[in-house]
Structure formats: structure tokens, C-alpha cells
C-alpha positions in Angstrom: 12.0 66.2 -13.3 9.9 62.7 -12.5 9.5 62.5 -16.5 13.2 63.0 -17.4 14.2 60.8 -14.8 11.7 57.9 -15.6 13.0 57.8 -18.9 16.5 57.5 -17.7 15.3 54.7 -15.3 13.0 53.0 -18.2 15.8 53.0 -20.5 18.2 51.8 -18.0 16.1 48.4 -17.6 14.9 49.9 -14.4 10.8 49.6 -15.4 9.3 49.6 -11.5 11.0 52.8 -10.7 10.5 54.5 -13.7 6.8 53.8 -13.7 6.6 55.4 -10.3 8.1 58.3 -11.4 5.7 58.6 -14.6 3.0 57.6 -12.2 3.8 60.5 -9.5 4.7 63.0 -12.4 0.6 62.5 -13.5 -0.7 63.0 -9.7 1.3 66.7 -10.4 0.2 67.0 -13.7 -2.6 64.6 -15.2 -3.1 66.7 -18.2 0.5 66.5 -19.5 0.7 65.0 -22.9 4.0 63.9 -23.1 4.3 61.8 -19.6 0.6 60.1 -20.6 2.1 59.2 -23.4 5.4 58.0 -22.6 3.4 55.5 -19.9 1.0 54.5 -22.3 3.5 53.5 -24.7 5.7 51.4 -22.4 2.8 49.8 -21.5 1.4 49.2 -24.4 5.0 47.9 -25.3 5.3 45.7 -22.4 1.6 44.0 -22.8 0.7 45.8 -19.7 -2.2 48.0 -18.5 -3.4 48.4 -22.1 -7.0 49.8 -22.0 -5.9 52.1 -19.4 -2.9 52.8 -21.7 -5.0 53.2 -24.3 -7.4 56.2 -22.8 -3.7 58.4 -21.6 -2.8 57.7 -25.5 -6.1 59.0 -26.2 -5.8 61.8 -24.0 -2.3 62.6 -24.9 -3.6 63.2 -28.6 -6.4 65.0 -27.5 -3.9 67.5 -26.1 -1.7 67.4 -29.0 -3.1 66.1 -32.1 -0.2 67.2 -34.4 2.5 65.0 -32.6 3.6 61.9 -34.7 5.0 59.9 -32.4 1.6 60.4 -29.9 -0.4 59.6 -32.6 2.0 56.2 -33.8 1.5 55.8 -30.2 -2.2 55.2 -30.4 -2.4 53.6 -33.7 0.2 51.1 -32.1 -1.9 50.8 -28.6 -4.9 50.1 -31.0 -2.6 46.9 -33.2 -2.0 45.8 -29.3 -5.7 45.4 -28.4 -5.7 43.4 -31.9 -8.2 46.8 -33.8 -6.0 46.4 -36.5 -8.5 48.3 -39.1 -8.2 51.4 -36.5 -4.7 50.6 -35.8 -4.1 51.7 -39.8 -5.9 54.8 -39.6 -3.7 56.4 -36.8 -0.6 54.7 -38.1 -1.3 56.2 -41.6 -1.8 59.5 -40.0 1.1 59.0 -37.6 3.6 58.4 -41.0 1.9 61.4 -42.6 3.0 63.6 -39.7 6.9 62.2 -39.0 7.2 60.5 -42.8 11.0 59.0 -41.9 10.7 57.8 -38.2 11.7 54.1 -38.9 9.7 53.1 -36.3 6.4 54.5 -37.2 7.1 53.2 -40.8 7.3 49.8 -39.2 4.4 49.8 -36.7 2.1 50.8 -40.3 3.3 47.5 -42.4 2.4 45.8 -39.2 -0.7 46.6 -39.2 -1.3 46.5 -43.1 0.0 42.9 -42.8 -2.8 42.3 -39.8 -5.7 43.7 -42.7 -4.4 41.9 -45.4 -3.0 44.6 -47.4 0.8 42.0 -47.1 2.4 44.1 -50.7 1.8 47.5 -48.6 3.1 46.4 -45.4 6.3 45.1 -47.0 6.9 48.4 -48.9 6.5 49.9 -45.5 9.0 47.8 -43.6 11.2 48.7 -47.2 10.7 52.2 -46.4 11.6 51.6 -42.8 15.4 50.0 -43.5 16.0 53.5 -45.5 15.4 55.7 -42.3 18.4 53.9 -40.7 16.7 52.3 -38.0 19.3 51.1 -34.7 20.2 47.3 -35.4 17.9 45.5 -33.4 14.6 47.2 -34.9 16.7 46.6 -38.5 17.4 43.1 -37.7 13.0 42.7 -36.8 12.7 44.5 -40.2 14.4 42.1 -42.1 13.0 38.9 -40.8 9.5 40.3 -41.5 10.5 41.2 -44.9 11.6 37.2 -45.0 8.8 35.8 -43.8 5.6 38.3 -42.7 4.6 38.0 -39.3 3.2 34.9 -37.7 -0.6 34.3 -37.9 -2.7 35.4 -34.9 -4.2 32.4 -32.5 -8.1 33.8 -30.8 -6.4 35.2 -28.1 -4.1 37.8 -30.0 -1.0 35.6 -29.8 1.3 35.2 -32.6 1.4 31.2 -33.3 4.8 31.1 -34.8 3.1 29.3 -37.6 2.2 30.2 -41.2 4.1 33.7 -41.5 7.3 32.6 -39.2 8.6 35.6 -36.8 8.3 38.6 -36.0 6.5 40.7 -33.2 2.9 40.1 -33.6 
């Protein structure tokens, strides 16, 4: 019930209480996959917590290493903490396992563009628009098919230079 209802509460913009409730819903049940990775992931997402986000991703794909979306959610936790050539690995794996999530698509041309491989990571963000992403992810999409994403400064920030937009 803490699970369901933090994702209500996380999706309705309400991010203290629904961390809480994912919080409380681990003291029950710090083995569950799914709550360690929901946290993970909105942390990772939100630039928060992210080695400790990083270990419940880990965990979660410990527990179940056959779930796309727990292993996109590594390989994107990874991309976060700037491991871009490990970021690929689980991102490739993450595709092979759910090949038309949108989202996963575009998390892997990410980090293709962060190793250099810029033709692949556009074919992946290609591959993405067909999956019928919502608008907003769609919208990212496109500008990164404009113009890449924006060159990394030494502390993992994008720079807006070079590359132009984009979530870096």
C-alpha cells in the first residue's frame, strides 16, 4: 500500500511525501525489488541521493535481473554518476530486454553520445520517436536529434555549449 500510494504522491508533484512512503515501505520490506527501484530512480532522476540510489538499483537487479526497466534503471543511475562506459552496458541490456520502451531507447543514445559513438546514439533517439513516446520526452528527443547534447564541464554539468540542449 506505501508503494502504490508513493507513486500516486510522486506523480502528483508531491516528492517529500512520497519518499516517506517508499522510505517506510523498505523498513517493512528492504528486499522488495520494485520499491528499491522506484526510489532509486526518482533519485537518480532528481540528482539526489545517488550512490545510495545506485546500491537499491543494484539490489533491485540482483533480485530481478530479467526486468528492463530495473536494469535501464541502473544503466541510467550509472550515466548520472558520469560511468558512461558502464552506463552503455546496462542500457544495451536494458533495450535488449523491453526493445520498444521509448524511454530506455533514449537513455542508450545518451549514453552512446557521452562515449563517442554520436551516429549510434542518434539512431537510438530515431528509434525512440517510433515507440510513441508522451510529448514532452518527444519534444527532448527531437532537440537532441537537432543538436546532441551539451558537452560535459569537470563536475558532470552540461555547459550548454558545443552540442546545445538536452538533458545531460
Amino acid at each position: 500500500m506505501l508503494y502504490t500510494r508513493g507513486i500516486a504522491l510522486e506523480r502528483s508533484k508531491r516528492w517529500s511525501e512520497a519518499e516517506r512512503d517508499f522510505l517506510r515501505a523498505l523498513e517493512l520490506r528492504p528486499e522488495q525489488p520494485y520499491v528499491l527501484n522506484y526510489l532509486g530512480y526518482s533519485w537518480v532522476d532528481r540528482g539526489e541521493n545517488l550512490d545510495r540510489a545506485k546500491a537499491m538499483i543494484e539490489k533491485a537487479v540482483e533480485l530481478r535481473p530479467q526486468d528492463g526497466y530495473i536494469v535501464d534503471s541502473l544503466g541510467w543511475a550509472l550515466y548520472r554518476l558520469g560511468d558512461h562506459a558502464n552506463a552503455v552496458v546496462h542500457l544495451e541490456r536494458a533495450v535488449a530486454l523491453r526493445p520498444t520502451d521509448p524511454t530506455i531507447n533514449d537513455h542508450l543514445g545518451d549514453a552512446y553520445w557521452r562515449v563517442g559513438r554520436r551516429a549510434e546514439a542518434r539512431f537510438q533517439w530515431q528509434r525512440a520517436l517510433t515507440f510513441d513516446p508522451a510529448p514532452d520526452l518527444a519534444g527532448d528527443i527531437e532537440r537532441k536529434l537537432r543538436v546532441g547534447l551539451p558537452d560535459i564541464d569537470r563536475a558532470g554539468q552540461g555547459t550548454g555549449t558545443a552540442d546545445g540542449g538536452g538533458r545531460g
